[in-house]
C-alpha positions in Angstrom: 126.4 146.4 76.3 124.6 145.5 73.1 121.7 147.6 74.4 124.0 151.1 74.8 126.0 150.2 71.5 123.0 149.9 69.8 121.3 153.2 71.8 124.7 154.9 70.7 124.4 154.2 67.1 121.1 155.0 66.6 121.6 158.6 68.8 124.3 159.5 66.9 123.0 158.9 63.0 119.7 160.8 64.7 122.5 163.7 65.4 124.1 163.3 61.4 120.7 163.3 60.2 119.6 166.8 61.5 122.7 168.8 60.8 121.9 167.6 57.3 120.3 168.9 54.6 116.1 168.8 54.9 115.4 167.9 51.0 111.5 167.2 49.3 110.1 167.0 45.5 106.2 167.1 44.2 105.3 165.5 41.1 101.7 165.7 39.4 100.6 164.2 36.1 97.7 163.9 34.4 97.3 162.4 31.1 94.7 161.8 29.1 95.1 159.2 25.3 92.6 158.0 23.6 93.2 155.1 20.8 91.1 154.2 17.7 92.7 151.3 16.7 89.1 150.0 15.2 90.1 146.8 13.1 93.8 146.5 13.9 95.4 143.5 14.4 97.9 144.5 15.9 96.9 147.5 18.4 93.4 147.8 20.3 91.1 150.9 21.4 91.3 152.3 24.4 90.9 155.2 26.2 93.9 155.7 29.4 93.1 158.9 31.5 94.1 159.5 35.2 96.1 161.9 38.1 99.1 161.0 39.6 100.8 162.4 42.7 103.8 162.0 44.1 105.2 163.1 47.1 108.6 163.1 48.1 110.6 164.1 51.3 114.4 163.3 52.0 118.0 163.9 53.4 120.5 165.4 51.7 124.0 165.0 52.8 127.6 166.1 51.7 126.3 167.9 48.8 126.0 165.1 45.9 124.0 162.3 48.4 120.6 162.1 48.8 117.8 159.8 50.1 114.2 160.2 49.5 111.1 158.2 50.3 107.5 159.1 49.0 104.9 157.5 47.4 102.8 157.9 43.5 99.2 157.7 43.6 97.3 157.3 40.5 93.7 158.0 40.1 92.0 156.9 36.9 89.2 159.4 35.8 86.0 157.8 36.6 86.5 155.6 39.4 84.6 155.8 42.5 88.1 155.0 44.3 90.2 158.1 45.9 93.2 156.2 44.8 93.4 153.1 41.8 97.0 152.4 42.4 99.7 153.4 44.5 103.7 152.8 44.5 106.0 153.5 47.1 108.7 155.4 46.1 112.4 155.1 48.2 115.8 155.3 46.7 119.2 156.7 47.3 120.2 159.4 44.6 123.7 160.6 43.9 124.3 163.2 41.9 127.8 164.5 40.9 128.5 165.6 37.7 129.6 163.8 35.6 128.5 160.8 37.4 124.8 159.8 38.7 123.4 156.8 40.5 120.2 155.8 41.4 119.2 152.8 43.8 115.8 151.8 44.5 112.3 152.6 43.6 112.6 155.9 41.7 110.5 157.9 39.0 110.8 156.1 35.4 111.6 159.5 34.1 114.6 160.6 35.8 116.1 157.2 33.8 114.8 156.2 31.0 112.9 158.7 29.3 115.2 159.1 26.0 113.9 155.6 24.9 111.8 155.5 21.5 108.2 153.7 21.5 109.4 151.0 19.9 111.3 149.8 23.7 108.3 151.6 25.7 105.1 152.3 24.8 103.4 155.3 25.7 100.7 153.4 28.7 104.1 152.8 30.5 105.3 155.5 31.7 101.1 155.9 32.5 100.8 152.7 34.5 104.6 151.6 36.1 105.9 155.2 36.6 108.9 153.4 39.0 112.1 151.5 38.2 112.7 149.2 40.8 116.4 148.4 40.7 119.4 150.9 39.5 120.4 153.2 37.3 124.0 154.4 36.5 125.4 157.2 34.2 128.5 158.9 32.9 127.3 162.3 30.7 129.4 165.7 29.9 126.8 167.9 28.2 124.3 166.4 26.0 127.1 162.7 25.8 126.4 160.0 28.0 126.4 156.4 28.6 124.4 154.7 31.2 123.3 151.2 32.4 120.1 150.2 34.8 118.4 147.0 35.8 114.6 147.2 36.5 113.2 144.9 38.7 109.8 144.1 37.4 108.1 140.8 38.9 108.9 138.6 41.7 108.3 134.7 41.2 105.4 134.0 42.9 102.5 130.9 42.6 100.6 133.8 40.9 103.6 135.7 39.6 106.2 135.6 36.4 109.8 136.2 37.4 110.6 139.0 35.1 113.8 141.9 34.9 115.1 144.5 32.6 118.6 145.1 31.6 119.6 147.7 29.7 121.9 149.8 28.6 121.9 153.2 26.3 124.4 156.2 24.9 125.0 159.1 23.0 128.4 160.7 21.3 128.0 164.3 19.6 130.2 165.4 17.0 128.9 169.3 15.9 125.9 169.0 14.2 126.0 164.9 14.1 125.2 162.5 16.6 125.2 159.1 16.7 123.4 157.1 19.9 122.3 153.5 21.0 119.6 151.7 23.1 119.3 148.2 24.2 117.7 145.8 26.7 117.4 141.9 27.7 114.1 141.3 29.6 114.0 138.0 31.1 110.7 136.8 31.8 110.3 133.1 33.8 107.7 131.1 35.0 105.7 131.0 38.4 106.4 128.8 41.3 105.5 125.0 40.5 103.1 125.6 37.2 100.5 123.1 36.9 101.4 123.7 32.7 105.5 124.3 32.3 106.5 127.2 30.5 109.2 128.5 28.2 111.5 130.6 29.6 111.9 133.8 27.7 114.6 136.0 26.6 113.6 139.3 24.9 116.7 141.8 23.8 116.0 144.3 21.4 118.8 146.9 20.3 118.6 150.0 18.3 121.4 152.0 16.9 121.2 155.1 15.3 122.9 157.9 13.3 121.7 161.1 13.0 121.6 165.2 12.8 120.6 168.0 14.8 120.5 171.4 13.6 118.8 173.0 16.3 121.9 175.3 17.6 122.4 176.7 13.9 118.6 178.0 13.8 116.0 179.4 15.5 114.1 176.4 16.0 113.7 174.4 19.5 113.7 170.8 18.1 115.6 170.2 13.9 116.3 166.6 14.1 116.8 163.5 12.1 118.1 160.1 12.7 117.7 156.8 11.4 119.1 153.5 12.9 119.0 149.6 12.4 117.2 148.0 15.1 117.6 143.9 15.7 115.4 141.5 18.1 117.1 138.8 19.7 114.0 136.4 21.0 114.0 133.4 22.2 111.6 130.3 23.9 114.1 128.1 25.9 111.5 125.5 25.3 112.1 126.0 21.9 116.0 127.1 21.8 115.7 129.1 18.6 116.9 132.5 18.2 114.4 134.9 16.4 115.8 138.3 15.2 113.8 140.5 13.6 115.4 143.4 12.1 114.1 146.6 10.4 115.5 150.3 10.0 113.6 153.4 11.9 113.7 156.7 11.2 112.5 159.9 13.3 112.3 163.5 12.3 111.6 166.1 14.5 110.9 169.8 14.3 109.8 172.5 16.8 109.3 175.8 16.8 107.9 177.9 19.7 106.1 174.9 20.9 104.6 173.8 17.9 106.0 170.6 16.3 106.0 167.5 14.4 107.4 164.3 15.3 107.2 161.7 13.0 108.4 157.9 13.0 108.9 155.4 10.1 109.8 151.6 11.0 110.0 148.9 7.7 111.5 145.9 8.6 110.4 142.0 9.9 106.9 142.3 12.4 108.9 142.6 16.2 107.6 140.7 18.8 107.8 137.2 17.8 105.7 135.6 21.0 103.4 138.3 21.5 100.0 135.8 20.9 101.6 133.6 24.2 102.4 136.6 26.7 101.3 139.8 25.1 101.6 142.5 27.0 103.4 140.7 30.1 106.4 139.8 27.7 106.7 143.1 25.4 107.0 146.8 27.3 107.2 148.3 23.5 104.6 149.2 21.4 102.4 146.1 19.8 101.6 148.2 16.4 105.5 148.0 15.8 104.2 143.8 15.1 103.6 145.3 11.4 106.1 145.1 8.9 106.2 148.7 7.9 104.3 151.1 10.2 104.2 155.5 10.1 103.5 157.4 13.6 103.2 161.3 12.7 102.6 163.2 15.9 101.6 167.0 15.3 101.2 168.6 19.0 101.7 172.2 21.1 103.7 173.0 23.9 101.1 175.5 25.6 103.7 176.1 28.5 106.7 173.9 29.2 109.7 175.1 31.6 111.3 173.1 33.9 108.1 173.0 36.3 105.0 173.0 34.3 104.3 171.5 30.8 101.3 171.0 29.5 100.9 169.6 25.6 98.3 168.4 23.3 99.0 166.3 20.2 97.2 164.4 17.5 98.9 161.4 16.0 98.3 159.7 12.7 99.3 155.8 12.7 99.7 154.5 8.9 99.7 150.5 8.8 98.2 147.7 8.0 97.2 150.1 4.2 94.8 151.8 7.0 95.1 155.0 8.9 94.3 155.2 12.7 94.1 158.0 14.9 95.2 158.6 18.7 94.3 162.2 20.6 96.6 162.9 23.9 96.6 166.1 26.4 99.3 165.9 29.0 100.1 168.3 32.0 103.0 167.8 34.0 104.0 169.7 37.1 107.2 169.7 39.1 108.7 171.5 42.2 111.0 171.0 44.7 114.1 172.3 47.2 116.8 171.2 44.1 116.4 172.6 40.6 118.8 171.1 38.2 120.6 174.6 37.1 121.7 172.2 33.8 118.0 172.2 32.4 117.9 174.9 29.4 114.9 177.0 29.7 111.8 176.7 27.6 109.0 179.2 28.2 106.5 178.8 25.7 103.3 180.8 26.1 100.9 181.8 23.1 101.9 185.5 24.0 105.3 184.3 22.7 103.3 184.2 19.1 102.6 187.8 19.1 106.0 189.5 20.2 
């Protein structure tokens, strides 16, 4: 009986399946960054480049429910290996405005791409482009409020057990805006350490006010904000709180795909136990270690619609009374069965510079 019950089951979600919806995605991005830090203390030079694919076939049922399943590969330029790293990618996705929900490993930037440098640095999104975990949201228009746990680390003999919490929101108000981030990372220790560790608690919030002009001009991108942004860090070993606090500022502005995007952080050096974990511990940016510290990205939109963008920038970093420089060419391409009909537009081309 167990056998036919089972048989039974299994027959009829083969029968659900296929009168559902056949759904698939395709992903490709290649980046290249390149980082003369040359005497920093608190950044270093490299140079990231790679490919990634990623593949993505699924069901979709009852209109709003989806499951997919894929994989991202990621070549790095120069390697003598087809493919460096992989991930596999499988998650349910549901999708009904003005609720979504995610649930297992999914693309980074269907999440948590609204978060400044200062939470993720740019090699992240480069290097882990999953969230293993969830990912819940409540928008109407450009307002939302969402929460998501990332999964980072199992504990292993080998491994730290580490997690991400984290929560973010925007409220607009006409022209004015204000909008929060904020995340707890717990990082442990491995199984049985032959040295015992502290255990570490890593939050860092960030709240902000600001304006955006951009529906009373002509411009794709007119905005300023500027927030106060507190660290709550602590070694267990130690018990101590640390909170580092400082004010950041951003000011963006775009116009037919050319555009400045500049950053100014003053405040106490973030990233109180950097020299025991480094990168392990902190996802954000080391240079933001500095007490006062000036990012001023110029870069071009040479296409960028809702499938293809492709963008080159040149950043200036002001700290440490040096400046450093950072080059970066991105091209990103998306397709698949479901386009998002709530994505505006925005076809740039350099023919658009001589209408």
């Amino acid at each position: 009986m167990k056998k036919y019950l089972l048989l039974l089951i299994l027959g009829g979600l083969f029968l659900s399946a296929s009168a559902q919806q056949f759904v698939w995605k395709a992903g490709l991005h290649s980046f290249f960054d390149n980082n003369e830090f040359a005497g920093s203390k608190v950044q270093t030079s490299q140079t990231m480049s790679g490919v990634h694919l990623a593949p993505q076939i699924g069901i979709g049922f009852m209109g709003k429910h989806r499951i997919y399943t894929g994989v991202d590969m990621l070549h790095e330029f120069g390697s003598d290996k087809a493919v460096d790293y992989y991930d596999p990618i499988a998650y349910y996705e549901f999708d009904g405005q003005p609720f979504r929900f995610y649930m297992g490993a999914f693309p980074r930037l269907m999440a948590l791409d609204k978060y400044p440098r200062m939470f993720f640095q740019d090699s992240i999104q480069n290097y882990r482009p999953l969230v293993t975990g969830l990912f819940w949201e409540y928008y109407v228009k450009d307002n939302y409020l969402n929460v998501w746990l990332d999964w980072t680390s199992r504990q292993t003999y080998e491994r730290h057990e580490a997690f991400f919490m984290g929560w973010s929101g925007r409220y607009n108000q006409g022209i004015f805006y204000a909008q929060h981030f904020g995340y707890m990372f717990h990082f442990a220790g491995v199984m049985e350490p032959e040295v015992r560790e502290g255990l570490h608690d890593n939050g860092l919030v960030l709240t902000s006010l600001g304006v955006d002009l951009v529906q009373k001009t002509r411009f794709q991108a007119l905005d300023f904000n500027i927030g106060w942004s507190v660290g709550l860090e602590r070694d267990r070993s130690l018990g101590e709180w640390r909170k580092p606090q400082g004010v950041l500022s951003e000011l963006k502005a775009e116009y037919r795909g050319v555009g400045i995007f500049n950053t100014y952080y003053r405040g106490k050096s973030q990233q109180v136990f950097y020299s025991d974990h480094g990168n392990e511990l902190y996802w954000g940016d080391p240079i933001y270690r500095s007490s006062e510290y000036n990012r001023t990205d110029f870069y071009i939109h040479f296409i960028k619609n809702s499938v293809v963008n492709v963008k080159l920038a040149y950043t200036l970093h002001f700290t440490e009374r040096d400046t450093y420089h950072q080059q970066m060419l991105y091209a990103t391409f998306n397709i698949g069965s479901i386009q998002k009909t709530k994505e505006k537009p925005y076809p740039y081309l350099w023919n658009n510079w001589f209408k």
